[in-house]
Structures are given as structure tokens and as C-alpha cells.
N, C-alpha and C positions, 0 to 999 in steps of 0.2 A: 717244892723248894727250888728245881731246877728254874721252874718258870718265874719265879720270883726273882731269882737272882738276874736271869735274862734282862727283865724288864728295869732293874734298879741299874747294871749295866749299861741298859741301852739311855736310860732318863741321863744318868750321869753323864753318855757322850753327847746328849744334845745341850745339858748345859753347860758341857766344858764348852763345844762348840758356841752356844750362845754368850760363855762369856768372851770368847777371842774374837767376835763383831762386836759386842759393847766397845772392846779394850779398841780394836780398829778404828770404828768409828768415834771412839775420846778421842783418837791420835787424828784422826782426817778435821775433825773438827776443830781440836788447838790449831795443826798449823796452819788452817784457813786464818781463825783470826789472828792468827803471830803473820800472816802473809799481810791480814787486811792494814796491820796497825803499822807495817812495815812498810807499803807502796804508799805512794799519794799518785792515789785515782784520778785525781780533779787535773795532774798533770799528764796522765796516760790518757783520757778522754777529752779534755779538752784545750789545754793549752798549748799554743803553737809557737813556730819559731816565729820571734818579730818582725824579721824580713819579710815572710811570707803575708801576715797582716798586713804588713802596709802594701806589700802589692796585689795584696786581695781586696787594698779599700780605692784601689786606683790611683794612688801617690806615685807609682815608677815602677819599673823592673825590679824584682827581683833583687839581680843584679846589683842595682843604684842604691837600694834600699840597704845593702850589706855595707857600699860605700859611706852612704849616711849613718850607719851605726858605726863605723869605724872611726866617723868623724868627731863621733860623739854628740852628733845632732839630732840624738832620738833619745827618750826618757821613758820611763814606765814609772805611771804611780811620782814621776817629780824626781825621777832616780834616772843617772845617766847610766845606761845599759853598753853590753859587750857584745860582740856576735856571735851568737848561739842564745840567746838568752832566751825567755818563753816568757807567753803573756795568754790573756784569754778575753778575746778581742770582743769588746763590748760590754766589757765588767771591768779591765784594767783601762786606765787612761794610757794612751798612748800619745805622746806630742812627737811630731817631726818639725823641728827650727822655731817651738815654741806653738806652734797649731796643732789641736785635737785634733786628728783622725776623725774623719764622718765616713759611714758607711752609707754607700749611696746605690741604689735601683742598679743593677748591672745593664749596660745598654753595648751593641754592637752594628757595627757600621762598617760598609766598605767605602773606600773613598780612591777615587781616582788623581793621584798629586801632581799636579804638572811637572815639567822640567823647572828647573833652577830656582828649586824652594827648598828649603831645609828639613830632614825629617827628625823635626825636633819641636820643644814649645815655647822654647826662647832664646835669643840670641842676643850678644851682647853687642854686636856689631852690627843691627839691627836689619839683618839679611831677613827676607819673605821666612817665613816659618808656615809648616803645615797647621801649626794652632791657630791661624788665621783666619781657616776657614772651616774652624767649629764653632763660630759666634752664637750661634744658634742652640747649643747641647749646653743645662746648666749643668751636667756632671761634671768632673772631671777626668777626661779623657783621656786617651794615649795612644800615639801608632805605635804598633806591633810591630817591632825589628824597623828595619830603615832601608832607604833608598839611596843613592847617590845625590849629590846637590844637581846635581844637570840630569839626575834620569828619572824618569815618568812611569806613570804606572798603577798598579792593582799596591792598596795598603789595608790592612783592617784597622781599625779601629775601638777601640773599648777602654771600661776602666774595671775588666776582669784581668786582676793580676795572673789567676791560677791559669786562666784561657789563654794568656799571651807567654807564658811560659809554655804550655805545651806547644801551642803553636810557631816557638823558636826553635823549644832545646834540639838538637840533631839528633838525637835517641829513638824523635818519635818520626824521624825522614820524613815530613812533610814536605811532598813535591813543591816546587818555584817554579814556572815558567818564564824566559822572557823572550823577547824579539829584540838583537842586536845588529843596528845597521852599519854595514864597516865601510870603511875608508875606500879599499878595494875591494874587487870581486873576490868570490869562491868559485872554484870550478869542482865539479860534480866529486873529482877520484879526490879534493882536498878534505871531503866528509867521511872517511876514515883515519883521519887524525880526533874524528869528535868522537871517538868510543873508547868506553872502557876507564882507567883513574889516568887524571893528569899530576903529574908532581910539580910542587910551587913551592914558594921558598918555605913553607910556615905549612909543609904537611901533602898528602895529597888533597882529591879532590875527583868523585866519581861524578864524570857524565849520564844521567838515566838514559837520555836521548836528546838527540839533534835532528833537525832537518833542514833542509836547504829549502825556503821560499820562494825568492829568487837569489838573481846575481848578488847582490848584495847583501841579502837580508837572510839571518839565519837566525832560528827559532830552538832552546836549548831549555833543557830542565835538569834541575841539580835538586837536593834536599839540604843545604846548606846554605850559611847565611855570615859567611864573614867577610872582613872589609875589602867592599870593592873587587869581591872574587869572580864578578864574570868577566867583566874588564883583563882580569888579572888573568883567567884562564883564556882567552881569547890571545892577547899576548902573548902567553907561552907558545901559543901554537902557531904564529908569526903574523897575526892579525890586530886590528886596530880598529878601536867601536867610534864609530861618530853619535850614536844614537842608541841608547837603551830604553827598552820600555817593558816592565814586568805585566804581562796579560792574565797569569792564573796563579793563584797558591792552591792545593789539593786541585780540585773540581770547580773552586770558586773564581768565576773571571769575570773583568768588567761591565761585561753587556753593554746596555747603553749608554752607560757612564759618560760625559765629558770632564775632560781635566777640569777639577774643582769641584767635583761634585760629591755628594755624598748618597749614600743609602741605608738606610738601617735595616739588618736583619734581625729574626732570633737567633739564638743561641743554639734551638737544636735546628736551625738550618746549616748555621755553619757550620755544626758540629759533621752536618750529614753533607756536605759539599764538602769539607777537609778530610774526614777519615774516610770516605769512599772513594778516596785517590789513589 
């Protein structure tokens, strides 16, 4: 009798226990589908901010792209959209100023831009523009960040919006190198004024390095990229540029480049030339 009871004991606690994981897993299972009927998945996987589509289809920055929606020059589906809005690029119709978005072969390029050409794709006052001399690329193209109208140098090239966002934002301190020829000399003790942050009116402004070349000529690398700041830090520090010319961004520098010219790379060259900086 003892053992009987034992056994009807011990069965009852395996079914009590077995009914407290039925009852668990009823409960784990409702609120999966009360979760599933609750999110829209199709927005968590795959739809994006519109901004980001158009500069992933090579139409502009980022940046330009946010301008253009605030202008209300961008529609989804024939709807004029806000900024932040989400689309999913390649099933929604996108128009920017009345033209579909085409998504095109991602292509990149270094290009060497002369002096006193614009680093822009159009100008109203019909100054030289760097689009000038991409006649050749049926994508549409884009230099990454800019140069000054009179200074020359190292530009990429592409119409990878997400590529040329990393390779601006300041987050991701991608080195710049340039060579700036000044007005007067340097003498040797005036190259402890190039180290360390300079302060400018709109913030500071860290030096990585400088060197003296010659008399003249001094070779400086920043990870920064606003207006007209080597000029600008050069100045603060009592000096005056006749002549800039951008040589590197990461690892990646002209070679044999002459002004005007182009080169195409891949994608994971640049990747491996920019992030091994």
C-alpha cells in the first residue's frame, strides 16, 4: 500500500509538473503571435529611411537628399513624403523632381581634379565643374566631400551613397593628407605650432601630423573635412596658402594620376586603402 501511494505521489508530480510547461508554453506561444500581429516585420527588415535610398541609388549625399525631402521634392508611391519617412527601395516607387530612381552597378573611381574647377555637377554660372570630366561613366556619379575652387588633388569618386557617407562622416576619422605651399617660409622651431588641437571660430580642429618638406612647403593630415579648414587652420597659425593640393585620403593617393584624370577601383580596394589608415 505504501508503495502504491509512493508511485500515485510521484505520477501526480510529474503531471502537475507537466501541466505547468503545457500552461508556459500556451503563454510563450500567445504572446509570440500577439508580438507577430503587433510589429510590421516588412518595416523592421526591410524598409529604409528615404534619404538613405536615394544616396544609396547615387542621386546626392545623404545630406542633399534630406534637403530634397524637406523641399518636398521627393514622393513615395505619388505621395509627397516628410523626413524620416521609410520606403523599400525597389518595390516602392521613389521620384526625386518627378524622375524614378534607377538603381545602378555601384562603380568607384579616384580622380585627380585640377585647380580652379568646381567640385560640384553643375553650376549656374557655368564655371568648369568636376562633372566635366566624367563624360565617359554612364552612371551617375558623385565626388565624395569637396575641394576648394583653386585647390587640386586626390577626390573619390562613386554613386555608393552608403560609401561616401562613411568616407566623410568624422566618426569614422578618415585620414586627409595635403601639401600646402605658402606664401612665406617655415623655419624648422615654427613646426611646433603644427601639434596637437587648433581652435577656429566654428570649434577646434586636431592636427594628426605635419612635416616640413621644404621652405615652403608643408605636408599636414587632419580627419576632418569642413569648409575650407586647412586654409583656415594655416591662418590661425599666421600663415597663408598659395597652393593646396590633397595627396592621400586613408592610404589611397594619386600615383600616377595627372590632373584630369580618372582611375577606377573596386570597392574592396578602397575599402582596404581607406580603413588600413
Amino acid at each position: 500500500m505504501k508503495t502504491f501511494l509512493i508511485c500515485v505521489s510521484s505520477l501526480y508530480c510529474i503531471l502537475h509538473n507537466l501541466c505547468d510547461c503545457v500552461l508556459i508554453y500556451t503563454l510563450i506561444c500567445t504572446f509570440i503571435i500577439y508580438i507577430d500581429m503587433c510589429i510590421d516585420w516588412r518595416e523592421i527588415m526591410v524598409l529604409e529611411r528615404v534619404q538613405k535610398i536615394i544616396c544609396g541609388a547615387g542621386v546626392c549625399s545623404r545630406r542633399k537628399a534630406e534637403t530634397l525631402i524637406e523641399g518636398n521634392r521627393v514622393t513615395v508611391n505619388d505621395k509627397i513624403i516628410k523626413l524620416g519617412d521609410k520606403a523599400e527601395a525597389g518595390k516602392d516607387i521613389i521620384k526625386v523632381d518627378g524622375v524614378k530612381l534607377k538603381f545602378e552597378k555601384k562603380r568607384y573611381f579616384v580622380f585627380y581634379k585640377p585647380s580652379n574647377v568646381l567640385t560640384s555637377l553643375y553650376d549656374p554660372f557655368k564655371k568648369n565643374c568636376v562633372s566635366d570630366y566624367f563624360t565617359g561613366i554612364n552612371e551617375r556619379v558623385f565626388p565624395v566631400g569637396r575641394l576648394d575652387y583653386d585647390a587640386e588633388g586626390l577626390l573619390v569618386v562613386t554613386n555608393d551613397g552608403d560609401f561616401a557617407n562613411k568616407l566623410m562622416h568624422p566618426r569614422y576619422e578618415v585620414m586627409k593628407t595635403y601639401e600646402a605651399e605658402l606664401i612665406d617660409g617655415v623655419r624648422s622651431s615654427d613646426m611646433n605650432k603644427f601639434k596637437g588641437k587648433i581652435k577656429l571660430k566654428d570649434g577646434f580642429v586636431k592636427i594628426e601630423a605635419a612635416r616640413l618638406i621644404r621652405k615652403n612647403l608643408i605636408e599636414i593630415t587632419i580627419h576632418e573635412g569642413r569648409h575650407k579648414i586647412v586654409k583656415r587652420i594655416f591662418k590661425e597659425l599666421g600663415f597663408y596658402v598659395k597652393r593646396l593640393k590633397r595627396t592621400r585620403i586613408g592610404k589611397l593617393g594619386l600615383g600616377p594620376l595627372k590632373p584630369g584624370q580618372l582611375k577606377e577601383l573596386s570597392k574592396e580596394t578602397l575599402d582596404e586603402l581607406i580603413n588600413s589608415a
